[in-house]
Phi, psi and omega in degrees: 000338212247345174278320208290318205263346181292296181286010173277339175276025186228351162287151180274059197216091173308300180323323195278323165290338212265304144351310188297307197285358163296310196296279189324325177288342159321320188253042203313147175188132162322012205228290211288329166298305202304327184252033129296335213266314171307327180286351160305323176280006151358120168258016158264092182004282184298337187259343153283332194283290192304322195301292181286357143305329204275305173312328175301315169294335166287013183047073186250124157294022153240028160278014222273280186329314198288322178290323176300286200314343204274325178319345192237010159296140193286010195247123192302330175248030161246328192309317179309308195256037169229081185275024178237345176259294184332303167322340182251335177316298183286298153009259207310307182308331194296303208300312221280301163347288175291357164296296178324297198285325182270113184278148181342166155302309199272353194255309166307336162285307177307338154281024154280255136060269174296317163318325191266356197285000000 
């Protein structure tokens, strides 16, 4: 069935590509990320805004990267209508944060350490 919705995703047709890629996300699979994750470069707006609802939903942890790139597409309403990227976006700032604020472990011991000497 995911070859049927593979070749559907080569029409010149937005509606029709933009179904496949509904269809897929129906199904998560490794097959359906390898053919979502292209459909980001998509030259249809609406048909790149589904592809990264649809990666989102398959919860594949390498679609993350592919969801950060779509937050910088230029057209303003996929960037929007992707709440699965936004999310790992702040996930990631959160993570980045806590490197930044928080020091090693081993480094808070050893200023123990020195302190009490």
């Amino acid at each position: 069935m995911q070859w049927w919705h593979a070749q559907r995703l080569k029409s010149n047709n937005p509606k029709t590509r933009r179904a496949a890629v509904e269809k897929l996300a129906e199904h998560p699979s490794a097959d359906a990320f390898a053919l979502l994750a292209p459909v980001l470069q998509d030259s249809d707006p609406e048909v790149r805004k589904s592809a990264a609802r649809a990666l989102g939903r398959l919860r594949e942890p390498k679609a993350i990267p592919y969801l950060l790139h779509s937050l910088q597409d230029p057209v303003s309403e996929v960037r929007a209508g992707n709440p699965a990227a936004q999310q790992a976006a702040a996930r990631r700032e959160t993570h980045r944060l806590e490197i930044t604020v928080e020091p090693p472990r081993q480094q808070k011991e050893h200023e123990r350490v020195t302190e009490t000497k």
